[in-house]
C-alpha positions in Angstrom: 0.3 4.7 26.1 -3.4 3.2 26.3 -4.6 6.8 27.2 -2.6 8.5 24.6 -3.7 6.1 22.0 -7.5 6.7 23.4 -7.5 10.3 22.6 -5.7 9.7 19.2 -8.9 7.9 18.4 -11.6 10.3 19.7 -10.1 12.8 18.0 -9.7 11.0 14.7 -13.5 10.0 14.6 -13.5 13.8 13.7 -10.2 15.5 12.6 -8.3 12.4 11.1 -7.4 14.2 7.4 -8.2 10.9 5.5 -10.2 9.3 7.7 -12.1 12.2 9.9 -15.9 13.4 9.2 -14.9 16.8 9.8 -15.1 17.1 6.3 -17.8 15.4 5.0 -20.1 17.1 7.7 -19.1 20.2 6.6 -19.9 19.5 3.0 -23.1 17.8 4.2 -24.2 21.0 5.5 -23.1 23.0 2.1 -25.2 20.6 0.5 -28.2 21.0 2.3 -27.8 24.8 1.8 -28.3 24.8 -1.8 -31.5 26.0 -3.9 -33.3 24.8 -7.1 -31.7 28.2 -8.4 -27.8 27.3 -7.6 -25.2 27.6 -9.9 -25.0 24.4 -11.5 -21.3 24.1 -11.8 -21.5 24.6 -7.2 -24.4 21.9 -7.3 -22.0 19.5 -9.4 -18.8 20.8 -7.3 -20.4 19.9 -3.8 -22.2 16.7 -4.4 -19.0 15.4 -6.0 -16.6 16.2 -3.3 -19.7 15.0 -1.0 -19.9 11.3 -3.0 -15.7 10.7 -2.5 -16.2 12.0 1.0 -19.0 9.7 1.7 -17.0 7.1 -0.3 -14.3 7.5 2.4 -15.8 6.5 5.3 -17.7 4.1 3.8 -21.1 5.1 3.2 -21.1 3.5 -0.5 -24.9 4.1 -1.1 -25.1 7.1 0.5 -21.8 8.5 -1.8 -23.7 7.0 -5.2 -26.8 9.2 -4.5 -24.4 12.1 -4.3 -22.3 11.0 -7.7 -25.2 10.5 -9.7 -26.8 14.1 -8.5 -23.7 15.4 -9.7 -23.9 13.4 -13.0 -27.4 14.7 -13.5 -26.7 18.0 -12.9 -23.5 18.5 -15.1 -25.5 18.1 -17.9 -26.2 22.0 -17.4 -22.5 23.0 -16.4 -21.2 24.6 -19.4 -17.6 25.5 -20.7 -16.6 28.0 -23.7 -14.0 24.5 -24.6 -16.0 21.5 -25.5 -12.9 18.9 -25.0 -12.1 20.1 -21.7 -15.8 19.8 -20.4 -15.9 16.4 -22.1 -12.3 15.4 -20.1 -14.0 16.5 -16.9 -17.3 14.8 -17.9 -15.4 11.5 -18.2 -13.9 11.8 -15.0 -17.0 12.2 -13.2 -18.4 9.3 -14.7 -15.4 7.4 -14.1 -15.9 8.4 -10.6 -19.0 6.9 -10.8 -18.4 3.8 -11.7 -15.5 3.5 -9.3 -18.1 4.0 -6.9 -20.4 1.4 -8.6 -17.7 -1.0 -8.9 -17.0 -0.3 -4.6 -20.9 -1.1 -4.4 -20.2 -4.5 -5.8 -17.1 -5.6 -3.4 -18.9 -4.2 0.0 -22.2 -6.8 -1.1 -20.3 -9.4 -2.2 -16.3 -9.8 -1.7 -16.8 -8.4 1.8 -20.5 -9.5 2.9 -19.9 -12.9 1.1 -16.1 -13.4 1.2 -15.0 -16.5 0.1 -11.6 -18.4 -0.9 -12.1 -17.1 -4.4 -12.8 -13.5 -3.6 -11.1 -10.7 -5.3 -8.4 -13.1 -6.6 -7.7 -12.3 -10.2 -8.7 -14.1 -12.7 -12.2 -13.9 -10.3 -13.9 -17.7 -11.1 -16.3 -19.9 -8.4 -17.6 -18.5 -5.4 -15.8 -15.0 -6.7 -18.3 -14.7 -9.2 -21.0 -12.0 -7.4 -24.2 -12.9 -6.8 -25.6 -9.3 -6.3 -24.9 -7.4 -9.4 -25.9 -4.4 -9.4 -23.0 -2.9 -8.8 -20.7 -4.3 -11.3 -24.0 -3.6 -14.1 -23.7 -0.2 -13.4 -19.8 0.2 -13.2 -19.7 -1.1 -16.5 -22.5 1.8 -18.6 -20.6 4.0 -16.8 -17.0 2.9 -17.8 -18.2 1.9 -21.3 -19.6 5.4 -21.6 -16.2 6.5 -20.5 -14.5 4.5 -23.5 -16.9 5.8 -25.6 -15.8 9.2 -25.5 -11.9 9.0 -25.9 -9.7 12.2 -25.4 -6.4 13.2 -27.7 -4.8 14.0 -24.0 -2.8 10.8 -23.8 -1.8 11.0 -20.1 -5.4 11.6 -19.9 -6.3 8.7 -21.4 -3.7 6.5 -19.8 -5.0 7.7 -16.1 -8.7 7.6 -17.1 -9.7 5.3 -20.4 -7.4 2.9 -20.0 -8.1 2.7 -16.4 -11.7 2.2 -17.5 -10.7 -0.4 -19.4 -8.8 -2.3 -17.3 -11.7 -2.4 -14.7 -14.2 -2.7 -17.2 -12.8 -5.8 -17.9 -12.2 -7.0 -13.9 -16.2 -6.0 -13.7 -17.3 -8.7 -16.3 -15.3 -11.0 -14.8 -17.0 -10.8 -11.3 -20.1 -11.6 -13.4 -18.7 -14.8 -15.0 -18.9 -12.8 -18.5 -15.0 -12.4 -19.2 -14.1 -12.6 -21.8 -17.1 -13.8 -23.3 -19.2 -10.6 -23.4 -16.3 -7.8 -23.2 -16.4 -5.9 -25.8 -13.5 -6.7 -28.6 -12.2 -3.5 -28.6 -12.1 -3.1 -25.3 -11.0 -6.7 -24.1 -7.9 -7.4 -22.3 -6.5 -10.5 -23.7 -7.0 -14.0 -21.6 -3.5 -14.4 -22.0 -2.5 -11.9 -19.6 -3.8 -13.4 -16.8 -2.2 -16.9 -17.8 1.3 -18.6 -17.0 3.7 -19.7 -19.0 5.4 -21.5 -16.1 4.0 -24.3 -14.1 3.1 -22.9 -10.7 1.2 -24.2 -7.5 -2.2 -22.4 -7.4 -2.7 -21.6 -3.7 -5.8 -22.0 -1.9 -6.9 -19.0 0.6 -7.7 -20.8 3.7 -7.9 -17.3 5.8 -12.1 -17.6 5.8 -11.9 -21.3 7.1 -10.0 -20.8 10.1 -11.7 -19.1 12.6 -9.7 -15.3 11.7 -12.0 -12.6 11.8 -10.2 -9.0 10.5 -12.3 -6.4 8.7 -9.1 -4.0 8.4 -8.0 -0.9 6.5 -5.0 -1.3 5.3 -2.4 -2.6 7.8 0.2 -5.0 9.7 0.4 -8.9 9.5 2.8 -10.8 11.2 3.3 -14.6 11.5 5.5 -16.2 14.5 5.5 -18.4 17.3 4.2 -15.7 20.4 3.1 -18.0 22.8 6.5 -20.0 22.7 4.0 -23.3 21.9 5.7 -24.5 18.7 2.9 -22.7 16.2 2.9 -20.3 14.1 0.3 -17.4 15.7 -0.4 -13.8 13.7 -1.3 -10.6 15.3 -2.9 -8.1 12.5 -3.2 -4.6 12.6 -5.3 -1.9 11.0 -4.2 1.8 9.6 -7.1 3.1 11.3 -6.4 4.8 14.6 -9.8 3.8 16.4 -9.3 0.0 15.1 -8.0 -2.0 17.9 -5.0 -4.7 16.9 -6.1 -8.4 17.3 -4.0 -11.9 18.2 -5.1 -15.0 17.0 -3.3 -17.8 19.0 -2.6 -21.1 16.8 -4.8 -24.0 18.5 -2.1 -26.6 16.7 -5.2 -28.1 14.7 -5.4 -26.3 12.1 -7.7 -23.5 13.8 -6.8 -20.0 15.6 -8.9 -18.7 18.4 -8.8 -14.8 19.2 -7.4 -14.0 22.2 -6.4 -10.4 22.0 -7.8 -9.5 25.5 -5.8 -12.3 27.1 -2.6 -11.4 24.6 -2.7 -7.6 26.7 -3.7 -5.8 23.1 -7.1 -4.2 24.1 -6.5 -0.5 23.5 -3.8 -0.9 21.5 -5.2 0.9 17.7 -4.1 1.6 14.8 -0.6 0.7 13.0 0.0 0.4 9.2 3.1 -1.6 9.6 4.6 -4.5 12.1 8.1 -5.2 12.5 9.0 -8.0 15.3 12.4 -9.2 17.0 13.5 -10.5 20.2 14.5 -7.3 21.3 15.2 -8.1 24.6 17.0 -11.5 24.0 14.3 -13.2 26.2 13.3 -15.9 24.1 10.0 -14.1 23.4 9.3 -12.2 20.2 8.3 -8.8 20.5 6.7 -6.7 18.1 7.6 -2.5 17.1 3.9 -1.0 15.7 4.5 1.7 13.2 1.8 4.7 13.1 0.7 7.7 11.9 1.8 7.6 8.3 0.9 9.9 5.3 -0.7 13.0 6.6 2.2 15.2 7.3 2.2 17.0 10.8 -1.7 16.0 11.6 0.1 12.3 11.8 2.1 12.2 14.9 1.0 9.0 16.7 3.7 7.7 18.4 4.7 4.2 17.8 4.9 1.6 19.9 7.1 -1.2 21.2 5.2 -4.3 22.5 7.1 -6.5 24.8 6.2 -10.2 24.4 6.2 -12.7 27.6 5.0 -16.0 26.6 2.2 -14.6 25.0 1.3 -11.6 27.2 2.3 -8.6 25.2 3.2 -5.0 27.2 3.8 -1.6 25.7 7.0 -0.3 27.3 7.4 2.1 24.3 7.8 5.1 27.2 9.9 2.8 29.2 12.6 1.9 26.9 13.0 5.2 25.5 11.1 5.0 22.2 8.7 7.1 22.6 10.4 10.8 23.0 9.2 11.9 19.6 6.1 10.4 17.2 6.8 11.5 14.0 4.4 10.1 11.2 6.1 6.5 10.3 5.4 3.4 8.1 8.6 1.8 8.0 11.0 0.0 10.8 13.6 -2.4 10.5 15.8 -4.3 13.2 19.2 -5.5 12.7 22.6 -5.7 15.1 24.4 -2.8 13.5 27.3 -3.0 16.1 27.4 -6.3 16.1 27.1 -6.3 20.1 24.6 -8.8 20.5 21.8 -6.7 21.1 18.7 -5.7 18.2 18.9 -2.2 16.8 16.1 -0.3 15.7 15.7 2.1 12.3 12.9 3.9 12.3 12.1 5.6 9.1 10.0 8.7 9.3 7.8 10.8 6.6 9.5 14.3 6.4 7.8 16.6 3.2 7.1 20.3 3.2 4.4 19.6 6.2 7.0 18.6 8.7 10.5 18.1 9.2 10.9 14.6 10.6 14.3 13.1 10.8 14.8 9.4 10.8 16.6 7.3 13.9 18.8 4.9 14.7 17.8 3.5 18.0 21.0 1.8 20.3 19.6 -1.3 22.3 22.0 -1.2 25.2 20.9 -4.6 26.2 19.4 -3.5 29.5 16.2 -2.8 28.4 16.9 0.9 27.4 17.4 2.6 23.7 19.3 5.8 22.8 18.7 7.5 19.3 21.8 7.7 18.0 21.1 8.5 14.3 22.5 12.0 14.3 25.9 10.5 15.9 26.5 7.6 12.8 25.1 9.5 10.3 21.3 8.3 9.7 19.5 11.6 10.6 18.0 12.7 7.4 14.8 14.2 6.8 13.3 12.6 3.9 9.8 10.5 3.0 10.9 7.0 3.8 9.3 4.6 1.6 10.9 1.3 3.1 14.0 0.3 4.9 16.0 -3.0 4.9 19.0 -4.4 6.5 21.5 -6.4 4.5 25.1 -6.8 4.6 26.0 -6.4 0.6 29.7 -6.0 1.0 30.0 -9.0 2.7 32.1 -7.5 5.8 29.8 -9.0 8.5 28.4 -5.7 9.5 24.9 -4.8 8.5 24.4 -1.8 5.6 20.9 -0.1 4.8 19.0 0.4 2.1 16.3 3.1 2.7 13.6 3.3 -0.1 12.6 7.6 -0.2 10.5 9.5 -2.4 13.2 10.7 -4.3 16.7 9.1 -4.6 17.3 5.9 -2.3 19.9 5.5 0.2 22.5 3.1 0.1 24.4 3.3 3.7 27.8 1.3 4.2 28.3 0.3 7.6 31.9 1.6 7.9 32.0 -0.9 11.5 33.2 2.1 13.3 29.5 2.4 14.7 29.1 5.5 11.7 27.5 4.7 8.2 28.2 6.9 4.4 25.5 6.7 2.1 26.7 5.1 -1.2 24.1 4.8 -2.9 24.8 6.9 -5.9 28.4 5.0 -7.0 26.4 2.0 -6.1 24.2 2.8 -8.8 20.5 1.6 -7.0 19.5 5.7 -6.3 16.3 4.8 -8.8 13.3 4.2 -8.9 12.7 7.6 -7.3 8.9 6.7 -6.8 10.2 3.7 -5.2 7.6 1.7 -2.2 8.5 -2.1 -0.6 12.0 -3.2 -0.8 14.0 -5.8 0.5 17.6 -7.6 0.2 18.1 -11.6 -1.1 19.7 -14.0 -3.2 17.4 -14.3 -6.2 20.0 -15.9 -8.7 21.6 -18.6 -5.6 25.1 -16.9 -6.1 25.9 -16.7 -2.7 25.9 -12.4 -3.1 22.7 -10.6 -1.7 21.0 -8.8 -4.2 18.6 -5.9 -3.9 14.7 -5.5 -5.2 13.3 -2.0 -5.3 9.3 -2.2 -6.0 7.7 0.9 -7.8 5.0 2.9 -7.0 4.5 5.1 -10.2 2.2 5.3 -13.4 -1.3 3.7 -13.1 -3.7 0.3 -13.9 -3.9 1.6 -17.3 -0.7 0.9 -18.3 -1.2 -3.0 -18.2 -4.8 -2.6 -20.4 -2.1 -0.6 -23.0 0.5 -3.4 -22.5 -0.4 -5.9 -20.8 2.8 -8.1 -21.8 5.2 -5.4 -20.5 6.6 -2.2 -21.4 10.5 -1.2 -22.0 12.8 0.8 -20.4 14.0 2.1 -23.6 10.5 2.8 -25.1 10.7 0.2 -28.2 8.2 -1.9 -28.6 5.8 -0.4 -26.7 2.6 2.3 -28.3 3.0 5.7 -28.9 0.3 6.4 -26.4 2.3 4.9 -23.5 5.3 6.4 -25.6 4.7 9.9 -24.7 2.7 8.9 -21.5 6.0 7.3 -20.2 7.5 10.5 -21.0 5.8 13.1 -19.9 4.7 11.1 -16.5 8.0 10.1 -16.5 7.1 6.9 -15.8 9.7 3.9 -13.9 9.5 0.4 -13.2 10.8 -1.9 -10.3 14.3 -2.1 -10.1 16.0 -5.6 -9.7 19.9 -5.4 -8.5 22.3 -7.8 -8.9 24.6 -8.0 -6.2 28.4 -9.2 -7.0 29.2 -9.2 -2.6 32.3 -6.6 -3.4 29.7 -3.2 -3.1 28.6 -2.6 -6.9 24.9 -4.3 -8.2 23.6 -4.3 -11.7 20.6 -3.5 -12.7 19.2 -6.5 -14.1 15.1 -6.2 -14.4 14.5 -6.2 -17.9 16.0 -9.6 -18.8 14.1 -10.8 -15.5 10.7 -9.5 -17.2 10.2 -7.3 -14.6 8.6 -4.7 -17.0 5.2 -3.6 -15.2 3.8 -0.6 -13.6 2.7 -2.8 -10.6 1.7 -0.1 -8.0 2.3 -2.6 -4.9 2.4 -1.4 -1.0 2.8 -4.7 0.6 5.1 -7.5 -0.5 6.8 -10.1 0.5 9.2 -13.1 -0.9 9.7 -17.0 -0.5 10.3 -20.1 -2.7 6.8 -20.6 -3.1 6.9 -24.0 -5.7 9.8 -24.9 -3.7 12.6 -24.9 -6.6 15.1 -23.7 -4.9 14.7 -20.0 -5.9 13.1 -17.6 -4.3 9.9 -16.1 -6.0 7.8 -12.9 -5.0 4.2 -11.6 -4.2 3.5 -7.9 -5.2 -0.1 -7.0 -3.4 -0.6 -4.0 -5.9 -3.3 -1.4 -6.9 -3.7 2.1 -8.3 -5.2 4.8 -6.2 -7.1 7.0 -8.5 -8.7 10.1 -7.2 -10.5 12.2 -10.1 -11.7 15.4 -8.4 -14.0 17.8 -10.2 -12.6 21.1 -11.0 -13.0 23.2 -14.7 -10.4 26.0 -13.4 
C-alpha cells in the first residue's frame, strides 16, 4: 500500500482535479501569452480563472494580483445588456473580496491561531492584528451591496452572501456591530442564546497538536491501550501524510506518528475505527479519494492497530480489490455473528459507476464483499451511512444519506436487507450530507437526523431567525429563492421503535440552511439530552463567463 499511496501523491502534485497544478500552469502560460492589444473580455477571462486557480493551492497573494487585473481590466469588457454585465461585475468583485477575506485568515487565524480564532462571534485574540485583508474584503463587498440585482437567486447567492461576510469581516476587526453599516447589519441577536449553555474553551493550540490539514479525519480513542484518550487526524490531500498524537496522561500529546507505523500513509477525508479483529486493539478504516468522479480512485485503507503500532493490511484482508472514490464507512455486526462488518459507501455520478459494499468479517482476519448477495449494491453518491437498529429487532438497519433520495434498509435477519425508506417516510432531504441515529427526546426509540447541504450563507443574513418549511413568515426574496432553488432544510425524525418516524424539525427550530460536512453529537451541558455540533460553510465558486 505505501508504494501505491506514493505514486497517488506524485501524481497528484500535478493531475489531482482539485488540487493538481496542471491547471494553473497551463493558465499561467496563457497568461503570459497575452498582448497590450488582447481582447479584453480573454484578459479578464484568464486572470480570473488564474486568481481561483492560484487561490486553490494556496498562493493567496499571488491569486489577488490576478483578481484585481481582472477587476481593472473589465472596466473595458462590454455587453449590449447592462444588468447582465453589472451581475457578472458583482461576481468578480465578490470574488475578490473572497480572496481578500482568505488574505486575512492565512496572516492571522492560521499564522497567529489562537483559542479564539475563527470562532463566531470572533472577540480576544480572534480579533486580527494584520488588517489588510479584512479592509479590502469589505470595499469590495460593500461595493457589491451597493449595486443590487432584481435576480433574486442572484442576490441570495451573491448580495446576501456579501452581507453575511461583510459582517463576519468587521467583526475580525473588533468593529461589529459598531461600524456595520445599518442596512447592511446582521442583528447581534443572531449570534446570542436564549438558553444557558457552557462556552467551551479550544484547548487544541495549548497542547502540543500540530495539524495544518485540508479538510479531513479526526478520531479520538484509547490506541495505545494506556487508559487515554489519543487522536490520529487525517488530511483530504493525497500528498499529506496522517499524524498520531499519543496522550502523555498530563494533559499534553506528543507526536509519534513514525513510531505509530503511519509514515507514508496520506491522504483520507474520513476515519471510521472498530476492533475489527476482536483483539482488544482499535483499528482504524481510512476513506479516500472522494469527489472527483473516476480521477478519484485511491483505494482505502484498513489500519490494523497493536498496542499502538498501526499496519495496513487493507490488501491482506481483502479490502482492497476495488478503490472506488469514497467518503463514507460505517461498522456494525449486521449478522449478529460476533464479528465487525464493514459498509463502504462509494461516489457513483455520470463519471463512474461505483457500487457500494457490504464487507463480511469472517472473524479470521479475512472480508468478502457481499453487498450484491443482501441487497446493498447500488450505484449512487453516498453522502453518509449509519447503523442503527430502528425497529427494535436486535439486528442492525442502515440509513445511507445519497444525493438524491436516502435509503432506509431493514435488516430482514436473513443476512438480506429491503430498502424502506420511502413508507418510512425519511427519503428527504435529497441534498442531504452527515447523518446519524440517537435518542434525542430520551424515549427509549432511536430517532434519525438528516443534516442538509443545500442553499447558501445568504440565507441566514435574509433570515437569520429561521425560515419555514411552508414559506410563511419568511420574505419574498427567500420566497421565490426557496422556490426556484428549491431549497430544504435538515430533517429531524422521530422514531416510535415499531419502523415509522415523524418528521419533527420545525417544532425543534431546526429551520436553517446550515451547509455542514462534519458533525457530531453529545450531551454537551450535561442535561441529560443529547445536543449537536454542525461544522458548516458555503462553498461559493463565482466563475466569469458573459455567454
Amino acid at each position: 500500500m505505501l508504494g501505491v499511496l506514493s505514486q497517488i501523491a506524485q501524481t497528484s502534485r500535478r493531475s489531482h482535479p482539485l488540487l493538481g497544478n496542471d491547471r494553473v500552469r497551463q493558465l499561467r502560460s496563457e497568461v503570459a501569452g497575452l498582448r497590450s492589444d488582447s481582447d479584453p473580455f480573454r484578459v479578464v477571462f484568464l486572470h480570473s480563472e488564474l486568481g481561483q486557480e492560484e487561490l486553490n493551492m494556496n498562493n493567496v497573494e499571488v491569486a489577488i494580483r490576478h483578481l484585481e487585473i481582472a477587476r481593472e481590466s473589465f472596466q473595458r469588457v462590454s455587453h449590449p445588456d447592462a444588468k447582465v454585465r453589472q451581475m457578472f461585475r458583482n461576481r468578480l468583485l465578490f470574488t475578490v473580496g473572497t480572496a481578500y477575506f482568505r488574505l486575512g485568515e492565512t496572516q492571522n487565524c492560521c499564522a497567529q491561531y489562537s483559542s479564539d480564532s475563527c470562532i463566531v462571534p470572533i472577540r480576544g485574540a480572534g480579533i486580527h492584528t494584520k488588517q489588510t485583508g479584512s479592509r479590502k474584503a469589505i470595499d469590495c463587498f460593500t461595493d457589491v451591496l451597493a449595486h443590487p440585482t432584481e435576480d433574486k437567486i442572484e442576490q441570495v447567492r451573491v448580495h446576501e452572501a456579501a452581507r453575511s461576510l461583510l459582517n463576519i469581516a468587521y467583526m475580525t476587526l473588533g468593529e461589529y456591530p459598531a461600524k456595520v453599516p445599518e442596512e447592511h447589519l446582521v442583528p447581534p441577536e443572531f449570534f446570542e442564546s436564549d438558553v444557558e449553555f457552557p462556552r467551551f474553551r479550544n484547548v487544541y493550540p495549548d497542547l502540543g497538536l500540530d495539524t495544518y490539514n485540508l479538510s479531513g479525519g479526526a478520531i479520538v480513542d484509547d490506541f495505545d491501550g494506556d487508559g487515554h484518550l489519543d487522536i490520529v487526524t487525517s488530511s483530504y490531500d493525497p500528498t499529506a501524510q496522517m499524524q498520531y498524537f499519543q496522550n502523555n496522561g498530563d494533559g499534553d500529546f506528543t507526536e509519534r506518528t513514525d513510531q505509530a507505523g503511519l509514515t507514508g500513509i496520506f491522504g483520507g477525508l474520513n476515519l471510521v475505527h472498530a476492533d475489527y479483529d476482536n483483539d482488544g486493539d482499535i483499528d482504524i478504516f481510512v476513506c479516500r479519494g472522494a469527489w472527483p468522479g473516476d480521477e478519484g480512485r485511491e483505494p482505502n485503507s484498513l489500519l490494523r492497530n497493536d498496542a499502538g503500532k498501526l499496519t495496513d493490511v487493507t490488501f491482506d484482508v481483502g479490502l482492497g480489490n476495488d478503490a472506488w472514490p469514497c467518503k463514507s464507512a460505517v461498522w456494525a455486526d449486521f449478522d449478529n455473528d460476533g464479528d465487525p462488518d464493514l459498509y463502504v459507501g462509494n461516489e457513483s455520478d455520470d463519471r463512474i459507476s461505483a457500487p457500494t459494499q457490504l464487507f463480511r468479517n469472517d472473524g479470521q482476519a479475512g472480508s468478502t464483499d457481499v453487498s450484491r448477495a443482501v441487497g446493498l449494491s447500488e450505484e449512487m453518491f453516498v453522502m453518509g451511512a449509519v447503523w442503527g437498529d430502528y425497529n427494535d429487532d436486535r439486528y442492525p438497519d442502515l440509513f445511507v444519506s445519497v444525493a438524491g433520495m436516502n435509503r432506509l434498509y431493514r435488516n430482514k435477519g436473513d443476512e438480506t436487507f429491503t430498502d424502506v425508506a420511502e413508507a418510512a417516510g425519511v427519503q428527504r432531504p435529497v441534498t442531504s450530507f452527515a447523518t446519524w441515529f440517537w435518542d434525542h427526546n430520551n424515549d427509549g426509540h432511536l430517532d434519525l437526523f438528516v443534516s442538509c447541504s443545500n442553499g447558501t450563507s445568504g440565507i441566514l443574513s435574509l433570515n437569520p431567525f429561521g425560515l419555514s418549511d411552508d414559506l410563511q413568515g419568511v420574505s419574498p426574496v427567500v420566497r421565490q429563492y426557496q422556490k426556484e432553488a428549491q431549497l430544504e432544510l435538515m430533517a429531524l425524525y422521530n422514531g416510535n421503535g415499531t419502523g415509522s418516524f415523524q418528521n419533527v424539525s420545525r417544532e425543534a427550530g431546526l429551520t436553517y440552511a446550515t451547509l455542514p460536512m462534519g458533525a457530531n453529537f453529545g450531551d454537551l451541558n450535561s442535561d441529560g439530552f443529547l445536543d449537536f455540533y454542525l461544522g458548516t460553510g458555503d462553498f461559493l465558486t463565482l466563475r466569469f463567463s458573459l455567454t
